[in-house]
C-alpha positions in Angstrom: -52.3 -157.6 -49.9 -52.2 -158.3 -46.2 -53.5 -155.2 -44.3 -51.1 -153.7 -41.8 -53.6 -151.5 -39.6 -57.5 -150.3 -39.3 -58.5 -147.4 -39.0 -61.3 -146.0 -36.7 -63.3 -143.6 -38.2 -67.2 -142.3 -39.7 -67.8 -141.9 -43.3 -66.9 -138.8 -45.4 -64.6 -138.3 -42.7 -61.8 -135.7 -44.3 -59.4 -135.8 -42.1 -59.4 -139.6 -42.1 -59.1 -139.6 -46.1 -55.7 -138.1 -45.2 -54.5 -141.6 -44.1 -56.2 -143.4 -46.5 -54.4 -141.0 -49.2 -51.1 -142.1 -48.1 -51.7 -145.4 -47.7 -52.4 -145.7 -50.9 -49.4 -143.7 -52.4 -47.1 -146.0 -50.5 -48.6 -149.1 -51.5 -50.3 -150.3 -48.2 -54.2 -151.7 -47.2 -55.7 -150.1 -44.2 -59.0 -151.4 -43.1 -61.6 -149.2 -42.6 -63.7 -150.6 -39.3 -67.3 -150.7 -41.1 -68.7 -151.2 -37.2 -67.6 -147.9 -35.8 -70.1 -145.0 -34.6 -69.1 -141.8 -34.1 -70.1 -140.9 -30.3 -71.0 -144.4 -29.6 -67.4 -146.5 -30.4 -65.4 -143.8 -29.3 -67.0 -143.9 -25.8 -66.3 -147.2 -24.7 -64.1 -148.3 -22.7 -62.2 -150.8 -25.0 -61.4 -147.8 -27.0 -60.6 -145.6 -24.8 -58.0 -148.0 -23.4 -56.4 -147.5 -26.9 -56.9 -144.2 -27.1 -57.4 -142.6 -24.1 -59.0 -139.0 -25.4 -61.1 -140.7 -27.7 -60.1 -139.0 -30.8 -61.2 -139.7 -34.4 -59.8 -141.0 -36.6 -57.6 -143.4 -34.9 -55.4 -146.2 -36.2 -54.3 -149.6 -34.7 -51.7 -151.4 -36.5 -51.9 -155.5 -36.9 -48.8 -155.5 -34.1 -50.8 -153.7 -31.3 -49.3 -150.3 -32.1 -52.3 -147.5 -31.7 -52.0 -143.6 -32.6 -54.6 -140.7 -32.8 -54.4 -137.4 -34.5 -54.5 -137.5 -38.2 -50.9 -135.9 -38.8 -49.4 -138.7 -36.7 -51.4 -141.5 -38.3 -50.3 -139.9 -42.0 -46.9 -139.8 -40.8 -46.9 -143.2 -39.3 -48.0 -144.7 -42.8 -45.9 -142.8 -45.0 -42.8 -144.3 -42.7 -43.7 -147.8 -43.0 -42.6 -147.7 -46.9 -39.5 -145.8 -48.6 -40.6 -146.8 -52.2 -42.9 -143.4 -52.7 -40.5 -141.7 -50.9 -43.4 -139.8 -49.5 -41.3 -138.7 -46.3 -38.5 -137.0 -48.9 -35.2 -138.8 -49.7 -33.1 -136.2 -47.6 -33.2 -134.4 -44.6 -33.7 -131.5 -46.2 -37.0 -132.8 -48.0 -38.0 -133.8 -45.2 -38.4 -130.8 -43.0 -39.6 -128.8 -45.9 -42.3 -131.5 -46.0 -43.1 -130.8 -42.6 -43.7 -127.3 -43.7 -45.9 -127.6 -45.6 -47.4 -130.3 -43.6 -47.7 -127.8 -40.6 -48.8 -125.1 -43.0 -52.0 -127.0 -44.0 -52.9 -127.9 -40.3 -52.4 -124.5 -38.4 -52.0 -121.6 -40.9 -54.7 -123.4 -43.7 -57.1 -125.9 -41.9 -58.7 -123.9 -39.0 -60.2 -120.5 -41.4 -61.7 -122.5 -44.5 -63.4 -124.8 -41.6 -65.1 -122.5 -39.5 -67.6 -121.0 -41.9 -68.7 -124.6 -42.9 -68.8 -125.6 -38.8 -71.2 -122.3 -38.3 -73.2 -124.7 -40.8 -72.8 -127.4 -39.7 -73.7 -126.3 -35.7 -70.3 -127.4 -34.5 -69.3 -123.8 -33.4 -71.8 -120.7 -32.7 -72.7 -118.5 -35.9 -71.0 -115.2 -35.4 -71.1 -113.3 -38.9 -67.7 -111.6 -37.9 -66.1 -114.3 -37.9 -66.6 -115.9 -40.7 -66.0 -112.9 -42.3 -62.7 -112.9 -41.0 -61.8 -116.2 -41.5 -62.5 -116.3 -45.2 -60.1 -112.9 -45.0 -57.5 -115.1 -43.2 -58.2 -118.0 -45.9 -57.5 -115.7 -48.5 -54.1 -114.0 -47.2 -53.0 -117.8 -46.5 -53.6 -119.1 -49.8 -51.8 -116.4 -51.8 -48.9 -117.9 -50.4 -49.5 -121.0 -51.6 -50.6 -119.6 -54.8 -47.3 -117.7 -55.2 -45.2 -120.7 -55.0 -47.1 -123.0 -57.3 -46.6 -120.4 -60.1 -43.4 -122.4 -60.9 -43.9 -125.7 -58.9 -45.9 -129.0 -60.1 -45.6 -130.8 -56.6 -44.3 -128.3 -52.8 -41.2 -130.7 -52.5 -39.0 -131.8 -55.3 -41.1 -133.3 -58.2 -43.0 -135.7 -57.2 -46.0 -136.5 -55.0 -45.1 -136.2 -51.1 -46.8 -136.2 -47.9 -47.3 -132.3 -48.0 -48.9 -132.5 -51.4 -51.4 -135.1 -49.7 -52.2 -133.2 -46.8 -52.6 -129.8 -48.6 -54.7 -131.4 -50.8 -57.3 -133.1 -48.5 -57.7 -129.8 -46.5 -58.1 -128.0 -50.0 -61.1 -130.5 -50.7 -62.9 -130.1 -47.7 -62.7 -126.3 -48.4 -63.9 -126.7 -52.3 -66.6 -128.6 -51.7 -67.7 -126.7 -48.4 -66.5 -123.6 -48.1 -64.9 -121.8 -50.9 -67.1 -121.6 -53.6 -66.3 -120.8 -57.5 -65.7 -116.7 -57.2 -63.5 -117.6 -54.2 -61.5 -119.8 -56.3 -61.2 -118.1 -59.3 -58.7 -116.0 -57.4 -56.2 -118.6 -57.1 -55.6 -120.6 -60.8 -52.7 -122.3 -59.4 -53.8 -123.5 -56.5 -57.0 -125.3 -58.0 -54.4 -126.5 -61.1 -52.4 -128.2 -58.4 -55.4 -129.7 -56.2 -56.7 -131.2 -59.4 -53.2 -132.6 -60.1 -52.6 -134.0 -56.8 -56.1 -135.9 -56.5 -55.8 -137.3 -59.8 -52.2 -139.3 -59.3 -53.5 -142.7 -60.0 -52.1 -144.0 -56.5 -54.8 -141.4 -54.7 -57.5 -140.6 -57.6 -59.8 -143.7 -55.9 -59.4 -142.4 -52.1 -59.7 -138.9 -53.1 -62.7 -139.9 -54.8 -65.2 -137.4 -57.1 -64.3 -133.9 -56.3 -68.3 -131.9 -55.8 -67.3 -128.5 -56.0 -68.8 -125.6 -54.0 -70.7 -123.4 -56.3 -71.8 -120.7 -53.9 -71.6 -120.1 -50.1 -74.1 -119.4 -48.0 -73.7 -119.1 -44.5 -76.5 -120.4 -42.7 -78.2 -117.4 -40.7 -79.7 -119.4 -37.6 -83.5 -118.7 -37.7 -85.0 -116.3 -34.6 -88.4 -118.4 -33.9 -86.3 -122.0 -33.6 -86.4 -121.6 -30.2 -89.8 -120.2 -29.3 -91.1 -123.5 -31.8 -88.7 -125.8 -29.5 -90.2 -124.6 -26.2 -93.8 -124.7 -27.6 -93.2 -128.4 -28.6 -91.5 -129.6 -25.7 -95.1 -128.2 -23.2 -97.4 -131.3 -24.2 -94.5 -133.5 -22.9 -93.8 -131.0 -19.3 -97.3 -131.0 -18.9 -97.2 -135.0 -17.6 -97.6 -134.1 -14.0 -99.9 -137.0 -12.9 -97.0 -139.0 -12.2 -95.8 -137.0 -9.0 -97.3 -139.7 -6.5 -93.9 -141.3 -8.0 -91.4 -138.7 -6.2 -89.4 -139.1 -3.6 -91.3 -140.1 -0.3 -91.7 -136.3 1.8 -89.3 -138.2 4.7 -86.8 -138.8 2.0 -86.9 -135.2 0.9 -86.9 -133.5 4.2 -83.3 -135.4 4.8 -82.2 -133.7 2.4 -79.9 -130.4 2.7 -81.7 -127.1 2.0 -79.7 -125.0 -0.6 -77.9 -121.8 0.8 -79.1 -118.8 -0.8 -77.3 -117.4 -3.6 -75.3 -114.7 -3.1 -76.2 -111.7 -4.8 -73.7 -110.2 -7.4 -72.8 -106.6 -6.3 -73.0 -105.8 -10.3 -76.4 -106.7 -10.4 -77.4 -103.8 -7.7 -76.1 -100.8 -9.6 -78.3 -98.3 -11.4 -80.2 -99.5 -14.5 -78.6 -98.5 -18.1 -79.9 -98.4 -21.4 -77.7 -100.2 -22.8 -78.7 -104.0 -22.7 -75.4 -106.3 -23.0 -77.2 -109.4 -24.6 -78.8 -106.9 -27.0 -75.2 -106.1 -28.1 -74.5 -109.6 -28.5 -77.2 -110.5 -30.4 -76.1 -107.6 -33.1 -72.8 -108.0 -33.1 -73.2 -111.9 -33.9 -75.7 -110.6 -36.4 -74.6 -107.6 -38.3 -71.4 -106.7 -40.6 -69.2 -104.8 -38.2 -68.1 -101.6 -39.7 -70.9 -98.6 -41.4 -72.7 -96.4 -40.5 -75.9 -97.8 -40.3 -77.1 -99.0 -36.7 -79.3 -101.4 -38.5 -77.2 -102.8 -40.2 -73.7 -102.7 -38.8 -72.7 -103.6 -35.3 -70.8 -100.4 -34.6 -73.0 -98.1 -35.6 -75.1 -99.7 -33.1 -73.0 -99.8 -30.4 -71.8 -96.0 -30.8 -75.4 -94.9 -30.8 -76.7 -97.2 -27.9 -73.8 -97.7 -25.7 -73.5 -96.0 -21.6 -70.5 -95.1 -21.0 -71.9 -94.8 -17.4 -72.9 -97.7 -17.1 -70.4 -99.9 -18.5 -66.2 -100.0 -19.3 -64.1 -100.3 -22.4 -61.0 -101.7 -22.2 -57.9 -102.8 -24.0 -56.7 -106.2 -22.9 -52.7 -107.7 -23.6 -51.6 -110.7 -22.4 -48.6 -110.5 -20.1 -46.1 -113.0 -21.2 -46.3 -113.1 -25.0 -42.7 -114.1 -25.0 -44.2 -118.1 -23.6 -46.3 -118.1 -26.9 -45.6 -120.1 -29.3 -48.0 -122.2 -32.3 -51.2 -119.6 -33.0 -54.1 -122.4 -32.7 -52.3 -122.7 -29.2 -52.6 -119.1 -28.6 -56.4 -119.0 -29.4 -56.9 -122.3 -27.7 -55.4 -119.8 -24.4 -57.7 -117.7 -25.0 -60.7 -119.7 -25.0 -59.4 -121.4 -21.7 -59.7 -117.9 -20.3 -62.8 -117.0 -21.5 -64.0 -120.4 -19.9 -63.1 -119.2 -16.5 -64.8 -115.7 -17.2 -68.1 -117.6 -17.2 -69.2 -116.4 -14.1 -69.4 -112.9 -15.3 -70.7 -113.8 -18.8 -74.0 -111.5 -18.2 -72.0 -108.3 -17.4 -69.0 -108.6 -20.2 -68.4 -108.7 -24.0 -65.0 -109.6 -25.4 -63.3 -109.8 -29.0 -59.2 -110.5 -28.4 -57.1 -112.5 -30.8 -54.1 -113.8 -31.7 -51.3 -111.6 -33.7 -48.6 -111.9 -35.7 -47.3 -115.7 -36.8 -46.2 -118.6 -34.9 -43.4 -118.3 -32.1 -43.7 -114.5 -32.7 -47.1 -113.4 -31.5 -49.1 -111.4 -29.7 -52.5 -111.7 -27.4 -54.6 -108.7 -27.4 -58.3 -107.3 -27.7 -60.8 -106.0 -26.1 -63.3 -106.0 -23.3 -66.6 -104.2 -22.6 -68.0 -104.6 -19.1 -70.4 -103.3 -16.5 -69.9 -101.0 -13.7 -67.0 -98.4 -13.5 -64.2 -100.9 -12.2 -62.7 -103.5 -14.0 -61.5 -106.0 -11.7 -65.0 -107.0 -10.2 -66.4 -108.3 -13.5 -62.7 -110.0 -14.9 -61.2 -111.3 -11.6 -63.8 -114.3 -11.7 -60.8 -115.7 -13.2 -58.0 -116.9 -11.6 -55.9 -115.8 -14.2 -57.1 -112.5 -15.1 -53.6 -110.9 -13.7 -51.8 -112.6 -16.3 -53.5 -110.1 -18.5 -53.4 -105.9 -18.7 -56.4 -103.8 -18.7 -56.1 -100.4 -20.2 -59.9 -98.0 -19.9 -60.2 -97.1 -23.8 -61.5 -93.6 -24.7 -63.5 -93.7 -27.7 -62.9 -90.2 -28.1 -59.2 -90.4 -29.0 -58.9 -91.5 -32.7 -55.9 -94.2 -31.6 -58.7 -95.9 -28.9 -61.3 -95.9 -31.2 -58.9 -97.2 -33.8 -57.6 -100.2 -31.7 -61.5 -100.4 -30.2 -63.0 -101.4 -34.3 -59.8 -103.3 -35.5 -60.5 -105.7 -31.9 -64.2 -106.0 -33.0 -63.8 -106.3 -36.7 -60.8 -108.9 -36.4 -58.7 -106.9 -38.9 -56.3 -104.8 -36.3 -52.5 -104.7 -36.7 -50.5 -104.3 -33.9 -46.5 -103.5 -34.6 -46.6 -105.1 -37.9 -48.5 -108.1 -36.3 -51.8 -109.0 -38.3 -54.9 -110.4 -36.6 -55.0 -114.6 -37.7 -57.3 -115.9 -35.1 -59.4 -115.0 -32.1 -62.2 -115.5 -29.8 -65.6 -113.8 -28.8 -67.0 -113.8 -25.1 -70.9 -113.7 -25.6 
């Protein structure tokens, strides 16, 4: 069988099994380039004149044709073929296909991935929010759960492109993130993973299924990086090879750097309560209790100066322009990016509420000083958001203040999905 594409990807990759999956279902040979290296290939510029964000995996069909993004190189396979009928044989089928498709990708994909990333080192380990995405796994798979109680396959009655996709993001999560007790809650849903991988069109791409017996998220260890510095002296310590600098003309040609200017933040009166200390425990410690040494509120309500520093309630402007959630979040990270200049003298928890095309951006912030706008208007955005002073002494701000930091507030009906942390 002639091959009609490769495909650019590393090993073990899950989101390229995707588009190996359907191949296979719809009869077809992709070639898997055994040359490629992640962060090496992907750099070049002969494939970054294919694909020009250098995403993985990547496909390039035997006619020149090239596509990134692993929904649009599953889709792009499953069209080439109508025998599996994996796009649906109606219009009908084929929208509820890209349902389900969508639901795997945005509602299923991003919670039952960060816990294994924390582990992984891909994203920073924040206790808090692993915790709430394994509570956002679990509200998103009793919905799946509830409609496989009387389905075999999500569309019609036979395999699809949705059953495919579901299924590879379900096998990342079973082997890496949701362990036995975690599945034992949802009979139907492992029933119909072990269904889908077992078609004999997909049993050999899906390959041995290692199941996750028990979670552990990966606590990063408090001496790594006194041991890193220590190890990295010998090597600083080579300073016999100055005489190889810079001749002194050379140097004094060059500019001399202005002074920084000094934050007017940094001059007010010294408080007790140390910001990066807060960080470092709320990344740390489960969020609600009462015990300061244990939980992250109780430590923040016994150490905090109200003096010193500002609690606020933050909304986004314009919810009405939102639209996907990942998008949302994504916003909100872009923000946060251009708060870095005030990163030293701000904490923030906000996230994205309600569903997709009818959400929400909210949160909180805790700052330094007694104003708001000196510490947020480092970005030149920050007026597309509200601030509102919170008074921890009101039962509805203190309310609002936990649900921000614990990732589990409602708002109008509109439950927490994703969010971000400034730290």
């Amino acid at each position: 069988m002639a091959s009609v594409g490769k495909l650019y990807t590393y090993p073990n990759n899950h989101r390229a099994l995707r588009a190996v999956a359907v191949a296979a279902a719809n009869g077809l040979k992709v070639e898997v380039d055994p040359s490629f290296q992640m962060g090496v290939t992907n750099k070049t510029p002969e494939y970054l004149a294919k694909f020009p964000a250098g995403q993985v995996p990547a496909f390039e069909g035997t006619d020149g044709f090239t596509v990134s993004q692993t929904s649009a190189i599953a889709y792009y396979l499953a069209s080439l073929s109508d025998n599996a009928a994996l796009l649906g044989r109606s219009t009908k089928e084929a929208a509820a296909i890209q349902q389900w498709v969508a639901y795997a990708d945005t509602d299923l994909s991003p919670p039952v991935s960060q816990p294994a990333y924390m582990n992984f080192g891909y994203v920073q380990f924040n206790k808090n929010a692993a915790d709430a995405a394994f509570q956002r796994a679990e509200s998103t798979l009793k919905t799946l759960e509830t409609v496989l109680q009387t389905s075999t396959f999500l569309v019609a009655d036979r395999l699809s492109l949705a059953d495919i996709t579901v299924a590879s993001v379900l096998l990342f999560a079973f082997q890496q993130t949701l362990d036995k007790a975690f599945r034992a809650k949802f009979p139907n849903v492992v029933r119909y993973f072990e269904t889908v991988v077992n078609q004999p069109s997909v049993k050999e791409a899906f390959g041995a299924v290692q199941y996750l017996d028990t979670f552990v998220l990966q606590t990063p260890k408090k001496d790594a990086k006194p041991k890193a510095e220590k190890a990295e002296k010998p090597k600083a310590e080579k300073k016999e090879e100055k005489p190889k600098a810079a001749p002194k003309e050379e140097e004094e040609e060059a500019v001399p750097a202005l002074p920084k200017e000094k934050n007017p933040l940094d001059s007010l009166p010294k408080s007790s309560f140390i910001l990066d200390e807060w960080k470092r425990q709320y990344s740390n410690l489960d969020t609600r209790g009462e015990d300061p040494s244990k939980h992250s509120l109780a430590w923040f309500y016994q150490n905090f100066d109200s003096e010193g520093y500002w609690i606020a309630r933050v909304d986004f402007k314009y919810n009405e322009e939102l639209t996907m959630t990942f998008m949302s979040n994504n916003q909100i990270g872009g923000f946060f990016n251009r708060l870095e200049a005030s990163r030293k003298y701000l904490f923030g928890s906000v996230g994205v509420l309600g569903k997709s095309n009818d959400s929400i951006i909210t949160g909180v912030f805790v700052g330094r000083g007694k104003e708001i706008e000196p510490v947020v208007s480092v970005a030149p955005d920050w007026e597309s958001y509200t601030y509102t002073p919170l008074d921890l002494s009101k039962p509805e701000d203190k309310a609002f203040f936990e649900g921000a930091m614990a990732w589990d507030l409602v708002v109008d009906g509109k439950e927490w999905v994703d969010g971000k942390n400034f730290k």
